[in-house]
C-alpha positions, 0 to 999 in steps of 0.5 A: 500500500505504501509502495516503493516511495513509501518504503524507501521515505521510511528507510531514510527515516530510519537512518535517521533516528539510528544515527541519533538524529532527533527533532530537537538537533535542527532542522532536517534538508530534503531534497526532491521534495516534489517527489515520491520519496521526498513527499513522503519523507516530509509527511513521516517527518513532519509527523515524528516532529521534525522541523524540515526545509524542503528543497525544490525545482518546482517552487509553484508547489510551495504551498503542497509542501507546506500541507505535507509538513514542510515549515520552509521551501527552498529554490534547489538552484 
């Protein structure tokens, strides 16, 4: 259900929080945020509390980030 973004997004998350990473160390930079994996990891983020600046080609999409959980969106150029 979750597919091959879903399972990949959860994947790096989880790297995360193995390597001690917490919300409370900073913010967290994802890239392609426009995605499927990028989506979706801002979502499972935004979720466990972290504070994410997402990264996009695509900045028109601001405010869908912002509803997936994004607090900044940033130009990848």
């Amino acid at each position: 259900a979750i597919g091959t973004a879903g399972y990949t997004a959860m994947l790096c998350v989880l790297a995360l929080e193995k390597h001690g990473i917490k919300p409370a160390d900073g913010e967290i930079l994802v890239t392609g945020a426009n995605g499927g994996v990028g989506s979706v990891a801002i979502a499972l983020l935004a979720k466990l509390g972290y504070k994410i600046v997402a990264s996009t080609g695509r900045t028109s999409e601001t405010e869908h980030l912002k509803a997936l959980g994004a607090s900044d969106i940033i130009d990848r150029a």
